[in-house]
FIGU-150410 format. One line per field, with one value per residue: z negated, y negated, x of N, C-alpha, C in turn; residue in one letter; residue number from 0. Coordinates in Angstrom, 1 decimal. Atoms other than C-alpha are relative to their C-alpha. Example, Ala and Ser with C-alpha at 12.3 -4.5 7.8 and 13.67 -1.06 7.14 Angstrom:
! FIGU-150410
npz <- [0.0, 0.0];
npy <- [1.2, 1.1];
npx <- [0.9, -0.9];
capz <- [-7.8, -7.1];
capy <- [4.5, 1.1];
capx <- [12.3, 13.7];
cpz <- [0.0, -0.8];
cpy <- [-1.2, -1.1];
cpx <- [0.9, -0.8];
res <- [A, S];
n <- [0, 1];
END
This chain:
! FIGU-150410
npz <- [-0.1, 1.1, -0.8, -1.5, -0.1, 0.3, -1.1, -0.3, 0.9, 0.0, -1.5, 0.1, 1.2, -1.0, -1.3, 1.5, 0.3, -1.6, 0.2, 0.8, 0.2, -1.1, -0.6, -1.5, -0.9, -0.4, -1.3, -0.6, -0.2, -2.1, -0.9, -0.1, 1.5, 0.5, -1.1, 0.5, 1.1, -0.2, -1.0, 0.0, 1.0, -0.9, 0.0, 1.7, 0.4, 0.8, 0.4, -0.6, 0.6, -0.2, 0.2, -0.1, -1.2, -0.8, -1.8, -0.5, -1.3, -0.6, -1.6, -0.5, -0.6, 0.4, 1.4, 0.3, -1.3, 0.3, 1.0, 1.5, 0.7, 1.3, 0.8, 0.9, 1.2, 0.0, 0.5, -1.1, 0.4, -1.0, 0.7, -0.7, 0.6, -1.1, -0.7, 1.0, -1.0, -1.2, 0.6, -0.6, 0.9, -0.2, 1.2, 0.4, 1.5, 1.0, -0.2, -1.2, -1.0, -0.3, -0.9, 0.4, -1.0, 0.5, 0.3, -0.9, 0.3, -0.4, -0.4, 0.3, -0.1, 0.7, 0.7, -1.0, 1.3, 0.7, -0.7, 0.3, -1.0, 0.2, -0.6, -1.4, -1.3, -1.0, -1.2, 0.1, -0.7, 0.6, 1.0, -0.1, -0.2, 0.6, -0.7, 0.5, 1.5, 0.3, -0.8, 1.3, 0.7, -0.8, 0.5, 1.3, 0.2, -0.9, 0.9, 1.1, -0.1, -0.1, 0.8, 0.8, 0.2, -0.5, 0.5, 1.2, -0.7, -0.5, 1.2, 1.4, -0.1, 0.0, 1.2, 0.5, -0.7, 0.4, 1.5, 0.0, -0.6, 1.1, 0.6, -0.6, 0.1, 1.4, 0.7, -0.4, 0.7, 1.6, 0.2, -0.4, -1.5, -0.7, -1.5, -0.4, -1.2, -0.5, -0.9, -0.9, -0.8, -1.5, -0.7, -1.5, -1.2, 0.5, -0.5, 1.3];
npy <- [0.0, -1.6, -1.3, 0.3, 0.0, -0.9, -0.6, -0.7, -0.9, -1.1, -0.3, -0.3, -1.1, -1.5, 0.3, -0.2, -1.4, -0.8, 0.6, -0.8, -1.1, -0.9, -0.9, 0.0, -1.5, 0.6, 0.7, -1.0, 0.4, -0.2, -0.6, 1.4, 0.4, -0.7, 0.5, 1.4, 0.3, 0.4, 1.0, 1.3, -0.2, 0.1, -0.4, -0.3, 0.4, -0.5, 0.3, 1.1, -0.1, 1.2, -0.8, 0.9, -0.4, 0.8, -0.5, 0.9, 0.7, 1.0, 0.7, 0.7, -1.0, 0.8, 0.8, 1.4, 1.1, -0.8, -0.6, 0.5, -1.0, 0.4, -0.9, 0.5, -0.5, 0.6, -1.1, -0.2, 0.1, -1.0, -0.8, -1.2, -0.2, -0.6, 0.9, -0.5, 0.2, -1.0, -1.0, -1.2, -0.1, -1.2, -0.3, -1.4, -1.0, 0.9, 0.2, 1.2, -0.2, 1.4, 0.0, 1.6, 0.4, -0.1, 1.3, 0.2, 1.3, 1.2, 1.3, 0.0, 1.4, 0.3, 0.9, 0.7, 0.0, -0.8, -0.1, 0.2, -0.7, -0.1, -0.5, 0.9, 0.5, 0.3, 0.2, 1.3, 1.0, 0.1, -0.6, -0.7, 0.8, -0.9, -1.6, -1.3, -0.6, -0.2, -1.1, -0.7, -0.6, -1.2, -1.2, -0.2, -0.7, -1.5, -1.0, -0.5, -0.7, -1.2, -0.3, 0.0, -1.7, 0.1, -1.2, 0.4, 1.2, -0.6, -0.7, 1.0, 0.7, -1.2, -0.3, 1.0, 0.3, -0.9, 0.1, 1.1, -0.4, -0.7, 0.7, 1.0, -1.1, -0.6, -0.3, -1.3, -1.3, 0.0, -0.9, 0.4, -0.1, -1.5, 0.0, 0.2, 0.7, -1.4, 0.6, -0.9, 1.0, -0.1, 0.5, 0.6, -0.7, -0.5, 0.8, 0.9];
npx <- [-1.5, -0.5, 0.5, -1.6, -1.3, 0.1, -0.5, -1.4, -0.5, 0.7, -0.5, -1.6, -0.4, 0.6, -1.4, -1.2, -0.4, -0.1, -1.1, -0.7, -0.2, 0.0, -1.3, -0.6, -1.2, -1.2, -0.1, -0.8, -1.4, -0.6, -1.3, 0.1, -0.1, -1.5, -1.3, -0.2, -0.8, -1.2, 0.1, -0.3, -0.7, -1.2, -2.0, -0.4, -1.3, 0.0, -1.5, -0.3, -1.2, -1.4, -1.0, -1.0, -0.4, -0.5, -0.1, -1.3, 0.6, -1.7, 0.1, -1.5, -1.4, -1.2, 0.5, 0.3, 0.5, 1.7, 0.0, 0.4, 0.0, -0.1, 0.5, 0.9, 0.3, 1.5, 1.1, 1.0, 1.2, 0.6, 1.6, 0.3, 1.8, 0.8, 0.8, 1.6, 1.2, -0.3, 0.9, 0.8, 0.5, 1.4, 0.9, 0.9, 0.4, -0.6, -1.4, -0.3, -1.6, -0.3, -1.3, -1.0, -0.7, -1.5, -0.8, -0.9, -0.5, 0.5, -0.8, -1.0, -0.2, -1.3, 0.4, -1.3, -0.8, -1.0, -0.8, -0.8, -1.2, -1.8, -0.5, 0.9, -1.2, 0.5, -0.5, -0.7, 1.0, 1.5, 0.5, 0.8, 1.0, 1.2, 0.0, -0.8, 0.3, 1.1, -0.6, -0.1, 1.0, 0.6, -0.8, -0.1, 1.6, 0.1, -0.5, 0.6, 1.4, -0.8, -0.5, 1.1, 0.3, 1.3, 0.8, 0.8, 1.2, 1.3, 1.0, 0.1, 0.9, 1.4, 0.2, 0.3, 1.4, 1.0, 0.1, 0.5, 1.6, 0.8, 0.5, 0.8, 0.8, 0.1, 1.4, 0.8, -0.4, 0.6, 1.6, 1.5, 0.3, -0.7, -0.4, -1.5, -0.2, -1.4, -1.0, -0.7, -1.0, -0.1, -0.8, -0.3, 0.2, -1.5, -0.5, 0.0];
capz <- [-145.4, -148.4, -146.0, -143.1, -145.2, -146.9, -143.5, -142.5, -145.6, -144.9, -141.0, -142.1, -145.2, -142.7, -140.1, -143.4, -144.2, -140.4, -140.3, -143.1, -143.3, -139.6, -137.9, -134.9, -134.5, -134.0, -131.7, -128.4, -127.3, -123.3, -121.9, -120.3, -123.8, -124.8, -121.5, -122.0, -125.3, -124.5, -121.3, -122.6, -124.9, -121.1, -121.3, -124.8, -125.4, -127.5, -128.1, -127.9, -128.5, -128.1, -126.7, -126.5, -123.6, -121.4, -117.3, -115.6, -112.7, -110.0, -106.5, -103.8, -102.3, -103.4, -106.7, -108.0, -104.1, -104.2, -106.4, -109.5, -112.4, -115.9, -118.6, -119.5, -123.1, -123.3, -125.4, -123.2, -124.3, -123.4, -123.5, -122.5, -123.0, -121.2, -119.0, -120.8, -117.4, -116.0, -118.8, -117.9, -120.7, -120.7, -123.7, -124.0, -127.0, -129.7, -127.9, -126.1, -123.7, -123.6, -120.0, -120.7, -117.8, -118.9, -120.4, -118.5, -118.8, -118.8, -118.7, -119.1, -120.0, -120.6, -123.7, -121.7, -125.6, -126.0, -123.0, -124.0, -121.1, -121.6, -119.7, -117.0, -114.0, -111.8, -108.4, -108.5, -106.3, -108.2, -110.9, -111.9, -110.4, -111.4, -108.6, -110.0, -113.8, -112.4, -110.3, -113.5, -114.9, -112.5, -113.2, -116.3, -116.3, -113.7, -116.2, -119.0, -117.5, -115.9, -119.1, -121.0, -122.9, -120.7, -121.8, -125.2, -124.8, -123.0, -125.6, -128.5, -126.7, -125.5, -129.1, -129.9, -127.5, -128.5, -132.5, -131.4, -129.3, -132.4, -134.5, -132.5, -132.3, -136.0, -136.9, -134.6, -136.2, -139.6, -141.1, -140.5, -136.4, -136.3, -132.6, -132.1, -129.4, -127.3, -125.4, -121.8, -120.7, -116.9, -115.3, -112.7, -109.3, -108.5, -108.1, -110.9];
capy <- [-146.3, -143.4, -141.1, -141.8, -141.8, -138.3, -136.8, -137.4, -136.1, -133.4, -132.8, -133.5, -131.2, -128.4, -129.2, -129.1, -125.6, -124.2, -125.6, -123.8, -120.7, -119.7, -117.0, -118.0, -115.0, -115.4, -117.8, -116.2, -116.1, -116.5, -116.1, -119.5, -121.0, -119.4, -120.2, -124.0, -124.5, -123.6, -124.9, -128.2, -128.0, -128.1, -127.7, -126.1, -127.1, -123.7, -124.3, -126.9, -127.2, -129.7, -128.5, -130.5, -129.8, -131.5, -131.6, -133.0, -135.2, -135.9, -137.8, -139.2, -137.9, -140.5, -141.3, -144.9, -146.0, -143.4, -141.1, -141.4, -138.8, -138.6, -136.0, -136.4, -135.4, -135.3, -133.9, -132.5, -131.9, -128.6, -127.4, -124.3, -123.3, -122.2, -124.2, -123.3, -124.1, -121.2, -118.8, -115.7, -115.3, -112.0, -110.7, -107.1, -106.0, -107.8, -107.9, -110.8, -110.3, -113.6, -113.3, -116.0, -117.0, -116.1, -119.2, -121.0, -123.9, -127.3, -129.7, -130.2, -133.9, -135.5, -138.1, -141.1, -142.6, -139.6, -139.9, -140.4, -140.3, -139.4, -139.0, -141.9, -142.5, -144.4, -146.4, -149.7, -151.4, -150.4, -148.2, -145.4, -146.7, -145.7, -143.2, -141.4, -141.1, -140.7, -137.3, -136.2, -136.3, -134.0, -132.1, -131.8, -130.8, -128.1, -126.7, -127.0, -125.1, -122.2, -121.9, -121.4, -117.8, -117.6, -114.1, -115.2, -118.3, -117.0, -114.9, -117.0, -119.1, -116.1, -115.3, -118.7, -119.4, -116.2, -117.3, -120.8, -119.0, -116.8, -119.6, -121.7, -118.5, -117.2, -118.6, -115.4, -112.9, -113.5, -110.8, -112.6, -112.6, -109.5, -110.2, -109.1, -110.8, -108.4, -110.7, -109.7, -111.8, -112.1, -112.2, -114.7, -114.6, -112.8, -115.1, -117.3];
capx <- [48.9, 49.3, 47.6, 50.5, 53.3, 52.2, 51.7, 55.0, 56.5, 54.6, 55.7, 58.8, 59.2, 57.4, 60.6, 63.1, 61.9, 61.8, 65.1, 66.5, 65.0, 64.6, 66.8, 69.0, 71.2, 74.5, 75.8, 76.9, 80.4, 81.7, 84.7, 83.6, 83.4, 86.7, 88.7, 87.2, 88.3, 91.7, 91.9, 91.7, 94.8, 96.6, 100.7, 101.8, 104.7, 105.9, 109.6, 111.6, 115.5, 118.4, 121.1, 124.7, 126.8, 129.8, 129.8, 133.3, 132.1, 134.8, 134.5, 136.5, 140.1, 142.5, 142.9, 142.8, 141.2, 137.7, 138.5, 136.2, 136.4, 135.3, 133.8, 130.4, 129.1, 125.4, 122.3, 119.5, 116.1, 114.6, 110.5, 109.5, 105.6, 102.7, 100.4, 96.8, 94.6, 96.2, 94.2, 92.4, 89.4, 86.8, 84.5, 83.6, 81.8, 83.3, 87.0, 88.4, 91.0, 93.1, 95.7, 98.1, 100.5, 104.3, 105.9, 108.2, 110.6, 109.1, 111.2, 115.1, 115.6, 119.2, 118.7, 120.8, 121.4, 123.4, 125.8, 129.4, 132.0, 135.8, 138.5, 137.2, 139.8, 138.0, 138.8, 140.3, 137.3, 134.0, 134.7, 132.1, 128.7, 125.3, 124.9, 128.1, 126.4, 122.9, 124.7, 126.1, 123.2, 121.7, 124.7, 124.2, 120.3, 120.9, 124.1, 121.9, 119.0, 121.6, 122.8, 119.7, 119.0, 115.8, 115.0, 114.5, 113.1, 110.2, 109.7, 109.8, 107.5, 104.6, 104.8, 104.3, 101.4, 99.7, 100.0, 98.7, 95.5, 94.8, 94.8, 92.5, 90.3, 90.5, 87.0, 85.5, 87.8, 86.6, 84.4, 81.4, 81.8, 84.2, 85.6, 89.3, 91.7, 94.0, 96.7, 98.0, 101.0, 100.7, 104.3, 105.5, 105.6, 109.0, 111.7, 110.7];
cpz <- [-0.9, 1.0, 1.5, -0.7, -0.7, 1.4, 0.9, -0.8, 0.2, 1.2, -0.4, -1.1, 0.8, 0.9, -0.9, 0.0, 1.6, 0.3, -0.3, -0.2, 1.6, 0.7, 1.5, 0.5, -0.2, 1.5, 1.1, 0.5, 1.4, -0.3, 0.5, -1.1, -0.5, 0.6, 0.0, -1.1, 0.1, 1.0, -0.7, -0.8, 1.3, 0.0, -1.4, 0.3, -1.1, -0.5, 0.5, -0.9, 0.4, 0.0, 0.6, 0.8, 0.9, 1.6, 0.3, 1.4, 0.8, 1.9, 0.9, 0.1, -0.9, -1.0, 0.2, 1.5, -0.2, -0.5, -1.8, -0.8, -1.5, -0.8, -0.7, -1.3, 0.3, -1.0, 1.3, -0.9, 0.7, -0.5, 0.5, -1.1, 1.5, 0.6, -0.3, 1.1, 0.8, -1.2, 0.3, -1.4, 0.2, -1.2, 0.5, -1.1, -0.5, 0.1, 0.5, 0.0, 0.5, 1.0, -0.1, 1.0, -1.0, -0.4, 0.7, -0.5, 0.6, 0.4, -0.7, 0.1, -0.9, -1.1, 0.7, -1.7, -0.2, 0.6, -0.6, 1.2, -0.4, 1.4, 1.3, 0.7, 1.1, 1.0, -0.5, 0.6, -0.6, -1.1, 0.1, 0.4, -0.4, 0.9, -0.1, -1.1, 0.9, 1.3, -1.2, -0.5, 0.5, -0.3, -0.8, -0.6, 0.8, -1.1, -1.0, 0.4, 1.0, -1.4, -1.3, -0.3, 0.4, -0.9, -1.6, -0.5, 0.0, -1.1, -1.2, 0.7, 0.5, -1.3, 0.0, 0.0, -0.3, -1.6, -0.1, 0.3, -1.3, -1.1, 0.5, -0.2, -1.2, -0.6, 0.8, -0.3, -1.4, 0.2, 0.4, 1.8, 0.2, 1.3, -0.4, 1.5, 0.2, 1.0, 1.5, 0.4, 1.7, 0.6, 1.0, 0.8, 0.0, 1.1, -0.8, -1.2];
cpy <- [1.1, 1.2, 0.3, 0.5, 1.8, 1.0, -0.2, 0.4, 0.8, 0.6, -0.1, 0.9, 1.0, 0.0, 0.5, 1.7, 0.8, 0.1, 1.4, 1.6, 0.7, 0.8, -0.5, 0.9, -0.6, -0.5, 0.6, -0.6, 0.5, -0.2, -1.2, -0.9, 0.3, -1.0, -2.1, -0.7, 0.1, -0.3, -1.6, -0.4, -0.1, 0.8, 0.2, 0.4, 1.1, 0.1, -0.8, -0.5, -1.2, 0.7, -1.3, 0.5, -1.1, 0.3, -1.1, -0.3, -0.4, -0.3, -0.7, 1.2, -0.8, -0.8, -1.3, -1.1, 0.4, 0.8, -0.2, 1.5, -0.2, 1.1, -0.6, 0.9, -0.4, 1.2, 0.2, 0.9, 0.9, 0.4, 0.9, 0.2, 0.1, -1.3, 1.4, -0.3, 1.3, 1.5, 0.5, 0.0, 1.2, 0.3, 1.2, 0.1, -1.3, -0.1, -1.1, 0.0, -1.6, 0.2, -1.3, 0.3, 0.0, -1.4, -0.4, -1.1, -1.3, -0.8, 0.3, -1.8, -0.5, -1.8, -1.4, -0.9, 0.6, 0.1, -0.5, 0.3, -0.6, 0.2, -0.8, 0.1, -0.5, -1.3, -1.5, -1.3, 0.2, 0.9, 1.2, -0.9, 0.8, 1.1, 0.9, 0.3, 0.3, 2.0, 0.6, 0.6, 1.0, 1.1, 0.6, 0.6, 1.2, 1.0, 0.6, 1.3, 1.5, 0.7, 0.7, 1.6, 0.4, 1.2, -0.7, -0.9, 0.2, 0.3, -0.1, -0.4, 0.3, 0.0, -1.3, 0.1, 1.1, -0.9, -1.4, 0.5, 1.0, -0.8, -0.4, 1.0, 0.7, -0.4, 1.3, 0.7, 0.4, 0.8, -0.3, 0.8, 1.7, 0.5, 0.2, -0.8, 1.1, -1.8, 1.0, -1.3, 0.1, -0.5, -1.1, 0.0, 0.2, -1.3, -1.2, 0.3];
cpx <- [0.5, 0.1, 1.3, 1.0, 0.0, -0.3, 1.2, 0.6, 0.0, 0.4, 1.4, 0.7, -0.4, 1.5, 1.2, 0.0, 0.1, 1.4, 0.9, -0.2, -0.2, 1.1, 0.7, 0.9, 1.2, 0.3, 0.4, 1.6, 0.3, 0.8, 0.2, 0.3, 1.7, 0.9, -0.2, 0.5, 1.3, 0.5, 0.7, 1.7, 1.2, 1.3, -0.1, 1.1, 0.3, 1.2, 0.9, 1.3, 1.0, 1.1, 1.4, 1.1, 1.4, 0.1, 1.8, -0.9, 1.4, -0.7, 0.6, 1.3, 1.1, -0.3, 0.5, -0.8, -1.4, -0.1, -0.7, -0.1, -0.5, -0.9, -0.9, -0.6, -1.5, -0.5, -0.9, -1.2, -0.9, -1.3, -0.3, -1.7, -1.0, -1.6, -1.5, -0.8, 0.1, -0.9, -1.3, -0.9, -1.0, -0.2, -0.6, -0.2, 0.5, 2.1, -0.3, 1.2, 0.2, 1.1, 0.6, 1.0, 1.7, 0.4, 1.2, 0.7, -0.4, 0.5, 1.5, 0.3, 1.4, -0.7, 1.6, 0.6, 1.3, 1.2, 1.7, 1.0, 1.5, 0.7, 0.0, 1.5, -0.7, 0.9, 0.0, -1.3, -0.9, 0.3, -0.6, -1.4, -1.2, -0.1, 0.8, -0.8, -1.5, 0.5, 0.3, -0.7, -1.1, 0.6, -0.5, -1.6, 0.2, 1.3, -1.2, -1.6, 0.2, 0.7, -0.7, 0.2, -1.4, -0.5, -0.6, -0.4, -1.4, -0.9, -0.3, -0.9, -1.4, 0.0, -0.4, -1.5, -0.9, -0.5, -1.1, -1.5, -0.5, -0.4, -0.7, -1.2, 0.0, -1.5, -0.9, 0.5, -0.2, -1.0, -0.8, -0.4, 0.7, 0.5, 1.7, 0.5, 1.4, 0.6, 0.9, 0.9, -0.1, 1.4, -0.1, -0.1, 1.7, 1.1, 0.0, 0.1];
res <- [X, X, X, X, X, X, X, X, X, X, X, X, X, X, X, X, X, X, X, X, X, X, X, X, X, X, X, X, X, X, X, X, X, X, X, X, X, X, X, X, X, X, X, X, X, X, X, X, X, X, X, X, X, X, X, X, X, X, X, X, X, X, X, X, X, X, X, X, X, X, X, X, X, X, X, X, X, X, X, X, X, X, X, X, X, X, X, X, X, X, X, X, X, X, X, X, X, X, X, X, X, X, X, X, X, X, X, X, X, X, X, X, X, X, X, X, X, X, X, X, X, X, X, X, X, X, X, X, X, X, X, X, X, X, X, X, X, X, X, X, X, X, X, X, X, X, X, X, X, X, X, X, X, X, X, X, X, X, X, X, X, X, X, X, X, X, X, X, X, X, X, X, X, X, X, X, X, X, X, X, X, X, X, X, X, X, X, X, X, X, X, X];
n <- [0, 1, 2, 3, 4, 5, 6, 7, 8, 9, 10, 11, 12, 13, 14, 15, 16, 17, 18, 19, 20, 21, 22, 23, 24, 25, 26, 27, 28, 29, 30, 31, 32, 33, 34, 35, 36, 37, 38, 39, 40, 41, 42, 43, 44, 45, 46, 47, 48, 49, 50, 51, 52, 53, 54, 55, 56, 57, 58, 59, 60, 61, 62, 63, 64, 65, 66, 67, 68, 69, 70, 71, 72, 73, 74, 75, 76, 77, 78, 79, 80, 81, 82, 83, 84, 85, 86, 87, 88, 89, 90, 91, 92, 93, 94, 95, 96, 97, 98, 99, 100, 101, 102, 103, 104, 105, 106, 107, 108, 109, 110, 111, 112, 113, 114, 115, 116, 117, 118, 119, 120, 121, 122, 123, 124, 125, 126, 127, 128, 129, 130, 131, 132, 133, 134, 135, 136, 137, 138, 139, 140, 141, 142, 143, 144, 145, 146, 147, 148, 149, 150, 151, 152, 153, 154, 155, 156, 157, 158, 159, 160, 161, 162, 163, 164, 165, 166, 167, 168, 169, 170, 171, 172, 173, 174, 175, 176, 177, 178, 179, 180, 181, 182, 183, 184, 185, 186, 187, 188, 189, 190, 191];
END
């Protein structure tokens, strides 16, 4: 039983030093590897504002019979950021070219909490009905999302999404690995 447990010590202290002192190079680095890592990370959400806004809603000919009217106040809930599946990845040398897909606007969402309507004058038989406020609030996502300062938006949110991809990628720019990352924004298609 001595003789056993001193040959595995022994196999296993030989594995220990192999272990520790053998050379594996440095790891290699793909473009695959790259583009799956941030791949996974999907939608990045890189800016994201609240903007407060009123729409006037009016419907109907004849006031007090079908005429409904009334001023809605709303917040609305805007994301703009870049869809990460759509990333281009290649590795020359010790570069890596990251093509990132322009950032776009995500979503425009009215917070219905925040709705406040003024000014109501509605019809004698029903009132305002959900189909008037849920119109509104279409309104009121299509203002807010004509209204937007896209240009710089965007570009707050490419900046972003790069700053995000270089952090994620900063352990291979460290001295040790020495890989830089060039970023190319890839426009839209035109029309968007």
């Amino acid at each position: 039983m001595g003789w056993g447990l001193l040959a595995v010590l022994l196999v296993g202290g030989g594995f220990s030093a192999g272990v520790m002192y053998a050379d594996w190079g440095d790891p290699e680095v793909t473009a695959q590897g790259i583009e799956q890592q941030i791949s996974t990370c999907s939608e990045l959400t890189t800016v994201k504002l609240t903007e407060t806004g009123i729409v006037h809603y009016e419907d109907g000919m004849i006031p007090l019979i079908d005429k409904t009217t009334f001023n809605m106040v709303y917040k609305a809930d805007v994301r703009v950021g870049v869809d990460l599946s759509e990333v281009d990845v290649s590795v020359d040398g010790k570069v890596i070219t990251v093509a990132l897909p322009r950032a776009s606007v995500q979503e425009v969402g009215i917070d219905p909490a925040s709705i406040s309507l003024y000014d109501k004058s509605f019809t004698l038989v029903d009132g305002a009905s959900e189909e008037d406020l849920a119109t509104a609030i279409a309104d009121a996502e299509a203002d807010v999302a004509k209204n937007l300062d896209d240009d710089t938006l965007i570009e707050t949110a490419d900046q972003q999404a790069q700053d995000v991809i270089t952090g994620l990628l900063s352990p291979l720019t460290d001295a040790a690995q020495g890989y830089t990352i060039e970023f190319v924004v890839e426009d839209s298609a035109p029309g968007q």
